[in-house]
Structure formats: C-alpha cells, structure tokens
C-alpha positions as CSV (number, residue, x, y, z in Angstrom):
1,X,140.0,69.7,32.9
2,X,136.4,69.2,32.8
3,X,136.7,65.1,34.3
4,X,139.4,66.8,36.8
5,X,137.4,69.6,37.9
6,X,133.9,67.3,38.2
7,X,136.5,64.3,40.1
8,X,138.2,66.6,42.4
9,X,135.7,69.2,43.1
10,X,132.7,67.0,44.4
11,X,134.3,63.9,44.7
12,X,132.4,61.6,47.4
13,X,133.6,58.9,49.5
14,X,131.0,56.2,50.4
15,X,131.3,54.2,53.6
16,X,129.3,50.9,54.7
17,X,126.6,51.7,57.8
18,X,127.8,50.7,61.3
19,X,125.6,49.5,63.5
20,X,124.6,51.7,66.8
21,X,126.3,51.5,69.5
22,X,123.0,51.2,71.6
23,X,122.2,48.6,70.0
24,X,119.3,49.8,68.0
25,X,118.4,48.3,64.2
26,X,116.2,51.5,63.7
27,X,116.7,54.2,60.3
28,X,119.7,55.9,61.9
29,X,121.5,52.3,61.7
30,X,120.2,51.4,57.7
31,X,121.2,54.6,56.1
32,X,124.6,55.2,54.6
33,X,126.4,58.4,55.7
34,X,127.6,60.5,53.1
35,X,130.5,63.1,53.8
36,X,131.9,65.7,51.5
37,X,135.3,65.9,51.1
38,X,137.1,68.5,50.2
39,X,139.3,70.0,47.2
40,X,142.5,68.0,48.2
41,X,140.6,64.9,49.3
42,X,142.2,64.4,52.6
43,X,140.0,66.8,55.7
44,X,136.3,65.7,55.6
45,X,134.4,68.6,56.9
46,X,133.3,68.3,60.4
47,X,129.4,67.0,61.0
48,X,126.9,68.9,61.4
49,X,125.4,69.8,65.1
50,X,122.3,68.6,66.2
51,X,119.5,71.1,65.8
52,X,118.5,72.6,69.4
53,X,114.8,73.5,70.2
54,X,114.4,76.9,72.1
55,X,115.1,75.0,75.5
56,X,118.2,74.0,74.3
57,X,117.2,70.3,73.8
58,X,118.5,68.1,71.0
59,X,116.3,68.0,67.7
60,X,114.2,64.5,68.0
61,X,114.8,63.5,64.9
62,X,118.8,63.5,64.8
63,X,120.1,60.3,65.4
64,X,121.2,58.8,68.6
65,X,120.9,62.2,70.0
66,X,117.0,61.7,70.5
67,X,117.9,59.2,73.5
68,X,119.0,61.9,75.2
69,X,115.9,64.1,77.2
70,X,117.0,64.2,80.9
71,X,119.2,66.3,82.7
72,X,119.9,66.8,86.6
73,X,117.5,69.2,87.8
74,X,114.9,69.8,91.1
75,X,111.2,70.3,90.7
76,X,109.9,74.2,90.5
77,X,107.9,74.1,93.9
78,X,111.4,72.8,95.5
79,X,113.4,75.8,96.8
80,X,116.8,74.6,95.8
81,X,115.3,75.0,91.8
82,X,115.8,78.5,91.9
83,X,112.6,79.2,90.0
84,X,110.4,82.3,91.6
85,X,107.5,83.0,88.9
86,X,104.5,82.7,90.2
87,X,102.4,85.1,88.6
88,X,100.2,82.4,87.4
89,X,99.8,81.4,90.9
90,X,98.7,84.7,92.1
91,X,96.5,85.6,89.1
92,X,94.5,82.4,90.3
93,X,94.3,83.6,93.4
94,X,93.1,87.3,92.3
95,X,90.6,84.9,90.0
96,X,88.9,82.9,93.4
97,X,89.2,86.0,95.2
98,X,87.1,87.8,92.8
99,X,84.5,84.7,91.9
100,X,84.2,84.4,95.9
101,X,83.4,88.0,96.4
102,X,81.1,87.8,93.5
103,X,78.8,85.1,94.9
104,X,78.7,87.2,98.1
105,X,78.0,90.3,96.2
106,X,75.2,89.1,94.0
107,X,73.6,87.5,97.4
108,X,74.0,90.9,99.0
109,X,72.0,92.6,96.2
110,X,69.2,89.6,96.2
111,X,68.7,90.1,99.6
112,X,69.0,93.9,100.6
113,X,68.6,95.4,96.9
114,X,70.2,98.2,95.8
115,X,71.1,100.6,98.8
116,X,73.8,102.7,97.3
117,X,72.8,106.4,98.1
118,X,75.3,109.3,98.0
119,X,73.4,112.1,98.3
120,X,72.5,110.7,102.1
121,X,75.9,111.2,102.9
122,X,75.8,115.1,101.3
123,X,72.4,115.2,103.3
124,X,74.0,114.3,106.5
125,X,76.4,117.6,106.5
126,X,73.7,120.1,105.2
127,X,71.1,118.8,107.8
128,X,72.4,120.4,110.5
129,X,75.3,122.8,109.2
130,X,75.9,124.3,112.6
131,X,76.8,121.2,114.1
132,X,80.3,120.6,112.5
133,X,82.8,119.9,114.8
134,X,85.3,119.2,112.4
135,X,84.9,122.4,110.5
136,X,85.1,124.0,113.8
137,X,87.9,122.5,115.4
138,X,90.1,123.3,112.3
139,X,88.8,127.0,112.4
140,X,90.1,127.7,116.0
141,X,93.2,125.5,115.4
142,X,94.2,128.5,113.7
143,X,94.1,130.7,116.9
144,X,96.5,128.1,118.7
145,X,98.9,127.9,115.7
146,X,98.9,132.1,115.1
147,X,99.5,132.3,119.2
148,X,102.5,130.0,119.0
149,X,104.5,131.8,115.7
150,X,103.6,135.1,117.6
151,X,105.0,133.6,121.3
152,X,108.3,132.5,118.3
153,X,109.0,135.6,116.7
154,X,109.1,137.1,120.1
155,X,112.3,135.1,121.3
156,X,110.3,132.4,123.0
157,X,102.1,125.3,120.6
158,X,102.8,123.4,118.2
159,X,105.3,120.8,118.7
160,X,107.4,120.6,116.0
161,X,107.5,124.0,114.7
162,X,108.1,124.7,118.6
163,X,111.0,122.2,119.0
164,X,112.7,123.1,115.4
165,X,113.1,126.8,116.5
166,X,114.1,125.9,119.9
167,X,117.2,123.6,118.1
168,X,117.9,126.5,116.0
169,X,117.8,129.1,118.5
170,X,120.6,126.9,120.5
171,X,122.5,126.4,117.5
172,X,122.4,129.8,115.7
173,X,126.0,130.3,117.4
174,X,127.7,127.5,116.1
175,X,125.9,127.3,112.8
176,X,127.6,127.2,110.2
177,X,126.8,128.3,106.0
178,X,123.4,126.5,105.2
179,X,124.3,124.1,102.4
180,X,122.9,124.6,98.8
181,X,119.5,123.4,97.8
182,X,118.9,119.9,97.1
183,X,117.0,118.1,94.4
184,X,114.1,116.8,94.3
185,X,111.7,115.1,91.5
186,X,114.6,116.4,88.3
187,X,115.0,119.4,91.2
188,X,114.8,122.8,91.6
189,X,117.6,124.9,93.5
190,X,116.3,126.2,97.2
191,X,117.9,129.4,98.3
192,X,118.3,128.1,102.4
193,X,116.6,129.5,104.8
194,X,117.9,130.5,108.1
195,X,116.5,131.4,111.5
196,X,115.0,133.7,112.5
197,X,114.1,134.7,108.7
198,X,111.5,131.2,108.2
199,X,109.4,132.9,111.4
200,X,106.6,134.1,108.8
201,X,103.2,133.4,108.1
202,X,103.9,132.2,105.0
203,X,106.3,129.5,106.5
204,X,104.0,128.4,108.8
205,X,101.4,127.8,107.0
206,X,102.9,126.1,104.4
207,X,104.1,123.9,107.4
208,X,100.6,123.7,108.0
209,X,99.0,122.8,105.0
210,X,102.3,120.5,104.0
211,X,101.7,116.7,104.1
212,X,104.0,116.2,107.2
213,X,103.9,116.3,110.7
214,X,107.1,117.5,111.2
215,X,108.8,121.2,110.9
216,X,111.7,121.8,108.6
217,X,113.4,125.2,108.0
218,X,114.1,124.2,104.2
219,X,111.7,121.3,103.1
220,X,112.5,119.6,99.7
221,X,110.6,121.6,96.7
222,X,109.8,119.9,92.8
223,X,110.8,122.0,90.5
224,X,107.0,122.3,89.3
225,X,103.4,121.4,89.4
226,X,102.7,118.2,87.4
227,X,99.5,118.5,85.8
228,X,98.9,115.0,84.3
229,X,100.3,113.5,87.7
230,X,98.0,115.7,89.9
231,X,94.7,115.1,87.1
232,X,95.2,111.1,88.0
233,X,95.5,111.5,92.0
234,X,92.4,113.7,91.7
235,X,90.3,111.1,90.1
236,X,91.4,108.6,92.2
237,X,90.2,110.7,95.0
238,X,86.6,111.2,93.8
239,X,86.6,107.4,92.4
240,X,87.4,106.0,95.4
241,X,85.8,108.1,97.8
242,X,82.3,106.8,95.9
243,X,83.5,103.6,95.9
244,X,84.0,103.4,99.8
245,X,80.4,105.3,100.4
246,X,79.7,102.3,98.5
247,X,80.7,99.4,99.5
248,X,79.5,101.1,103.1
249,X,76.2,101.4,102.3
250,X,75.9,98.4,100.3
251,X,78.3,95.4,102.7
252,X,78.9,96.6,105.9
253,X,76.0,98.5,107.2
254,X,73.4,95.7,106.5
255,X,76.1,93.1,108.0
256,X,76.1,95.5,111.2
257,X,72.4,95.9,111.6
258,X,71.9,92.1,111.3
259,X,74.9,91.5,114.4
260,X,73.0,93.5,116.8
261,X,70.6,90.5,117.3
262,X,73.3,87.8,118.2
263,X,75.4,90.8,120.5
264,X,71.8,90.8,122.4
265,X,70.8,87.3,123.1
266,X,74.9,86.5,123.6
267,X,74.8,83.8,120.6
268,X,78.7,83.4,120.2
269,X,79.0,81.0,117.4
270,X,76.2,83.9,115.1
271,X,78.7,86.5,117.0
272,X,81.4,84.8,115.6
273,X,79.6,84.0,112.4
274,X,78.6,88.1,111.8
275,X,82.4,88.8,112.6
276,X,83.9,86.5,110.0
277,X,81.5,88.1,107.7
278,X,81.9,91.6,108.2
279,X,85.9,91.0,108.5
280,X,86.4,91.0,104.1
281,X,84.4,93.9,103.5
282,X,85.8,96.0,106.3
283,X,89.4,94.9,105.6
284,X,89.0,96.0,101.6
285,X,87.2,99.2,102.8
286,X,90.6,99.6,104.5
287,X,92.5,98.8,102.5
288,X,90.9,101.5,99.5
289,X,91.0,103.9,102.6
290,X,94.8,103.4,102.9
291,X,95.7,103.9,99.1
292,X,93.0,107.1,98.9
293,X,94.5,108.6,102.2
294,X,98.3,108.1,101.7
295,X,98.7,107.6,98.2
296,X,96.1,109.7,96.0
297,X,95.0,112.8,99.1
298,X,98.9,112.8,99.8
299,X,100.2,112.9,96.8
300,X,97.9,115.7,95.2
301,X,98.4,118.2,98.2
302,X,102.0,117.4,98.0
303,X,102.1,118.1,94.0
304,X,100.1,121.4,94.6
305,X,102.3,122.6,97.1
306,X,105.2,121.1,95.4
307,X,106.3,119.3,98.8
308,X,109.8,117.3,97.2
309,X,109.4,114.4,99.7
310,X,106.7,111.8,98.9
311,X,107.7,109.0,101.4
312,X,104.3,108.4,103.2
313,X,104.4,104.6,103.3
314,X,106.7,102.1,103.3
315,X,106.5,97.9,102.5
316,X,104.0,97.6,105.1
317,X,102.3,94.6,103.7
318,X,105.8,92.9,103.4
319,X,105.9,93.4,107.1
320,X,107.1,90.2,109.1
321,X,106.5,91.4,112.7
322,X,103.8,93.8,114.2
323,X,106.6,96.4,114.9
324,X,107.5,96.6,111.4
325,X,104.3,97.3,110.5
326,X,103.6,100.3,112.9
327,X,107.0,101.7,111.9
328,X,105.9,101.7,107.9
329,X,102.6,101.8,107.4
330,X,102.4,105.5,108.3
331,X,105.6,107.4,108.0
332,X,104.0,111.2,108.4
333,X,103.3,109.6,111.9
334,X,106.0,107.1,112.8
335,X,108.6,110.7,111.8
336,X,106.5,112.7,114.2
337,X,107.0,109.8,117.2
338,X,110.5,109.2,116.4
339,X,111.5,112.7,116.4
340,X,109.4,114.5,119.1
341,X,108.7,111.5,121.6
342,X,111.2,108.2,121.1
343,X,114.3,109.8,121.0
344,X,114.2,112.7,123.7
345,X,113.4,110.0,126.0
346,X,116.4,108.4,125.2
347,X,117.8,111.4,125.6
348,X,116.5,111.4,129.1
349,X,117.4,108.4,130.1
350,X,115.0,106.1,129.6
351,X,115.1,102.3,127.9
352,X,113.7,101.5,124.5
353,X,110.9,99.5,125.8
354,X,109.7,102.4,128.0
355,X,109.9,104.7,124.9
356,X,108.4,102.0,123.0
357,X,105.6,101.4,125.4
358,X,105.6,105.5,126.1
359,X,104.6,105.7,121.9
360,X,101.9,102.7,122.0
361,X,100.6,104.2,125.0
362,X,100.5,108.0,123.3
363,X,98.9,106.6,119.7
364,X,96.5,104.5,122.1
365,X,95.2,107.6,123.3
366,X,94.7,109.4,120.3
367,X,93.0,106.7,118.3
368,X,90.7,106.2,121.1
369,X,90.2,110.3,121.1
370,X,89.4,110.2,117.2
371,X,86.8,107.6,117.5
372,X,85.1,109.0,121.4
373,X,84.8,112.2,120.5
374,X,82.6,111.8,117.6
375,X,80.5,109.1,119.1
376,X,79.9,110.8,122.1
377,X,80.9,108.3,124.1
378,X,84.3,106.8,125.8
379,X,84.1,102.7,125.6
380,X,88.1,102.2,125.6
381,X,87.8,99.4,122.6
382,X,90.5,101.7,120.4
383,X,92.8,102.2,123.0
384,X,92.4,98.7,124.4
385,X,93.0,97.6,120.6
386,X,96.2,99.6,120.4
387,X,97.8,98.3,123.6
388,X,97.1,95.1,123.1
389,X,99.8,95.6,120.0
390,X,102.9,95.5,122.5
391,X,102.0,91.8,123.6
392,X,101.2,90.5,120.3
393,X,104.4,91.9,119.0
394,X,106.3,89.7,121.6
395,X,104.2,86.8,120.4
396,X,104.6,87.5,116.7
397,X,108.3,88.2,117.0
398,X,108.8,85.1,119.5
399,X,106.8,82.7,117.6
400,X,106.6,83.6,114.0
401,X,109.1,84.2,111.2
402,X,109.4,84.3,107.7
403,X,106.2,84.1,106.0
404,X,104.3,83.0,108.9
405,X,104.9,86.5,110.6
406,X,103.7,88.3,107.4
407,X,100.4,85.9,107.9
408,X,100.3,86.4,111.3
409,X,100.3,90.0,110.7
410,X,97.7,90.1,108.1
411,X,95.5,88.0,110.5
412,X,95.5,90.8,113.0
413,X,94.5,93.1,110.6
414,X,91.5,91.3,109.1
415,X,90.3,90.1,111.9
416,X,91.1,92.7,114.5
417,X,89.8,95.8,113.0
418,X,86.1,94.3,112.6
419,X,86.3,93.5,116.2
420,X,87.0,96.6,117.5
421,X,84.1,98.1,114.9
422,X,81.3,95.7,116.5
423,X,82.1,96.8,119.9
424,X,81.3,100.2,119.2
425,X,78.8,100.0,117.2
426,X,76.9,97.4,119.7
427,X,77.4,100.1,122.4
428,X,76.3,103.0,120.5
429,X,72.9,101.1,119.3
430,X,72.4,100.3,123.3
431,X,73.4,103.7,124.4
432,X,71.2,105.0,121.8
433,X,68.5,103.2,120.7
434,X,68.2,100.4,123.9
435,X,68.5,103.2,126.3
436,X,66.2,106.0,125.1
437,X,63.0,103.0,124.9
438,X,64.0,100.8,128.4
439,X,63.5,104.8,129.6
440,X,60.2,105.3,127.9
C-alpha cells in the first residue's frame, strides 16, 4: 500500500528537452520540464500561465514568452491613441507661469519697493464723504423704484418688474392654477404667488436686492441659510478684494505711470512694449475680479437671501467664438438682454442681426456710461471697444475653429482690455495734469 500510494500518488514522468522553436540554445532550451501527473496517470495538468506585470505584459523571465514586448499601438500625442491626461502637461505650465511671474515680481519690488497701502484706498472715501456719487445714486434709485410699484399697484420704471406685471396683467384671464413649488438646493416647498398679491414692498425689494436682473413672481428659494457655505464666500470676498488693491498698487499703477512718457513723444515700439507689459497683470486682476464678483459677492447675497438659482456664469473660458463668450460670461446680464431687448424685437419684426447689433449697440453704451461718468470725461474708447466685438465675431467665427477660436478669444481678452485702459488713462493725465500746467 505504502509503494502503491508513493508510485501512484506522485508518480513523475521525465521527458528529454526540445530545442526552441526560435532557434535559441539559451536556459529555457537546457532545462528538462517536469509535469505532474495525476492519480490515474493519464491527464497531465495543464501549464502554468505566464505571470502578467500590472500592464498586462508577460513576466520576463518565463520562457519564450519574454520575446514578446510589442503590440499595435499609436503614440500618446497622436489623436487616434485615445489618451487625454495631461495633467502633467498643465501643472508644467502652471509651474513657468508662476517662475515667469516670479522673476517679474521680484523686479517689480527691486525697483518700485513695497507700495502696497490699503488704508489709501479707505482714505480716498473718507476724504471727501460728500462727494459719493455712488452712495448717492443708489439712495435716490429708491425714489424711482418706490414710484414705479406705486404707478403698479394702481392698475398701471423699472423694466422688468414693469414688463412681468404687464404679462400677468394680460394673462390673469386665462391663467390657470399656479403649479406647486419647486426645489431648489435639497428644496423647500414655495406656496405660489399670484398677481396682484406679489405688488408689495417686500417683493420688490427682495427683487431688488436679489442677484438677478430680471423679475419673477415666484423665484426659486433654498430651503435654508448655509453657514459654512456663506463663511467661505465671505473670506473669499475680503481676501480677494486685498489681493486686487494689491496687485493694483503694486503692478499696474507703476506700469501706467511709466507709459505716459512713450503716449507723449509717440514712441510705438515703448507703446507697444508698456502694453505687452501691463497686458498679464491687468488680465489676472480680471480675472480675480471675475471670480470675486460672480462667484464669491454672488453667491453670498444669494445664500443670505436664499435666492435657489445660482447660474451667474457659464463655460466662458471654453468659449470658441466671441458670441459665445458674451452669451456666458455674464448670465444675470445676457437673461436681462434676451428677455427685455432680443426677443421683443423679434417680436416686432426685426432680424437677428439687427437685434444682435441693437444689444452690442445697448451694452456699448452702458459700459462707456460706467467708465465716463466717473472720470468726468466722455472719450468713447469703451463703447468703441464693445462695437468693435460684432466685426471680430465675424472674423473669429469665419476664420477660427476649434481651439484656435478659444485662443483667438483669449487673445482679445488679454490684449484688448489693457488697450482700452491706456487710452483712458493717457487722456485723463492730459485732461488733467497736461492741461491745468500748458494753462498756467
């Protein structure tokens, strides 16, 4: 029992090597190859796979199968490979962005010194406290909105609130049971309002002080204030508001100081040379701007006033055309347009490129409004700026797609904006500054 057991149990069959069939005289072609057979003697057991490495390769060290290390495949960079991970590509790009920015940072500070100062800029409004036009303005606003919810309740101005009324007013005959109250943000239920019961101060001014341009009878709600959420947009406020006083004090008004020279004597290649220059730190002043205004001031009076609808920006930097920038970098805005100016002239008859032209030509104005007024002075640059945008969306459209149009896009915004900023500030220093001495 014991020979049978020890025969059959592990009993071994040894076979003569046979030589590769590449060819080769190495180890694998030397060695014997043992198999195990089993209790009966007649099924060897199968052999064993080749170990796999975590690409799925064959082990290197398992016979013939270490010949094997190509396979049919396109390089990353080509686009039929599939292969979209460039993160690495992009963090070296944050990395020469920052080192480049560095260099010019540390030659800023050698050569001007420290000039970071926020208490100037407190200074500035408690110099003159009667002199505040803004604080003013938004003070008799008040008159016109309380004169047009009075001219409202009284069966009839503010356009919106104006034009939503008006709809409901025409409507209030065919209307039919206000549905329930949506959701918004893990939602609360809205008891709907109807007209004429929204015609109250307390609707208006929530209409008012809502981060929206455009009147609703029932607005989405949250169901609650987020304190965490609204902690973080705070800070972010106060951070970046420093941070742009900054970067102000510090980049751009030594960079503007130094262009007046060049503007004077006509030196194009230095004008050039100052525009170039002043182009990074006014397009990253921007671009804080942009997240501080739409993202962090938005979102924290919206939170406080638990306003449900958060959609004040789209993929604007994604944009591919100069149209789809101006349609998503400013949604508050673009809703406003779209609503109370694009489509009633439709309405009335008129083509898309005249209502198209018709909202350029309106945002023209009022950009050129929000930069003479405080200046003092009426130059045209902003409004020149803005019509300019119909042309150049023909070319961009026309001329550029894909990627390029994103680029193109970008261009315009880095290199426009600090245009526009030296023309102004060159005629302010001559209207102010030239002037008052050629007089003396």
């Amino acid at each position: 029992m014991g020979d049978r057991g020890g025969a059959g149990g592990s009993r071994r069959r040894r076979t003569g090597s046979r030589p590769s069939s590449q060819g080769g005289g190495g180890p694998a072609a030397a060695e014997e190859e043992v198999r195990d057979v089993g209790p009966g003697g007649d099924a060897p057991e199968p052999a064993p796979a080749p170990d796999k490495d975590k690409n799925g390769d064959s082990d290197m060290g398992s016979g013939h199968w270490d010949l094997r290390c190509h396979r049919l495949q396109d390089s990353l960079f080509s686009s039929d490979s599939g292969f979209s991970n460039y993160r690495g590509i992009l963090n070296w790009c944050v990395v020469m962005l920052i080192l480049s920015n560095a260099r010019l940072f540390l030659e800023n500070l050698i050569k001007y010194g420290i000039l970071v100062d926020p208490i100037q800029v407190v200074s500035l409004f408690l110099k003159d406290p009667y002199s505040w036009p803004a604080l003013c303005l938004v003070i008799v606003a008040n008159v016109f909105a309380v004169a047009a919810f009075q001219v409202e309740k009284r069966l009839a101005v503010l356009f919106s609130y104006r034009d939503v009324n008006l709809w409901c007013r025409e409507r209030r005959a065919k209307a039919k049971a206000a549905p329930a109250g949506k959701k918004a943000n893990g939602g609360a239920a809205q008891h709907p309002v109807s007209y004429p019961d929204n015609l109250t101060y307390r609707d208006l001014y929530y209409f008012l002080f809502a981060p929206t341009l455009c009147y609703e009878l029932n607005f989405p709600r949250s169901p609650r204030i987020r304190k965490r959420f609204l902690l973080r947009r705070l800070l972010e406020m106060l951070f970046l508001t420093q941070l742009q006083v900054g970067l102000i004090q510090q980049w751009m008004v030594p960079t503007i100081q130094n262009s007046m020279k060049p503007f004077k004597d006509m030196d194009y290649s230095r004008i050039i040379e100052r525009l170039l220059k002043l182009a990074v730190p006014n397009h990253l002043i921007w671009l804080i701007f942009f997240y501080w205004f739409f993202h962090s001031c938005m979102n924290a009076v919206a939170e406080l006033m638990q306003f449900g609808d958060r959609e004040f920006y789209r993929d604007w930097w994604n944009s591919e055309s100069v149209t789809y920038f101006w349609q998503n970098w400013n949604i508050p805005v673009h809703k406003w347009c779209l609503r109370h100016f694009y489509k009633p002239m439709l309405r009335r008859g008129s083509s898309k490129w005249v209502a198209r032209t018709g909202v350029f030509f309106a945002s023209a104005f009022f950009h050129e409004y929000l930069v003479s007024v405080p200046l003092h002075m009426f130059r045209l640059w902003a409004f020149t700026g803005m019509m300019a945008q119909i042309p150049l969306a023909w070319i961009v459209s026309r001329f550029f797609q894909g990627n390029y149009g994103n680029a193109a896009v970008w261009l315009t915004l880095i290199i426009g904006q600090p245009v526009a900023v030296l023309m102004y500030v060159h005629d302010y220093y001559v209207l102010n500054y030239e002037a008052p001495v050629a007089g003396a």
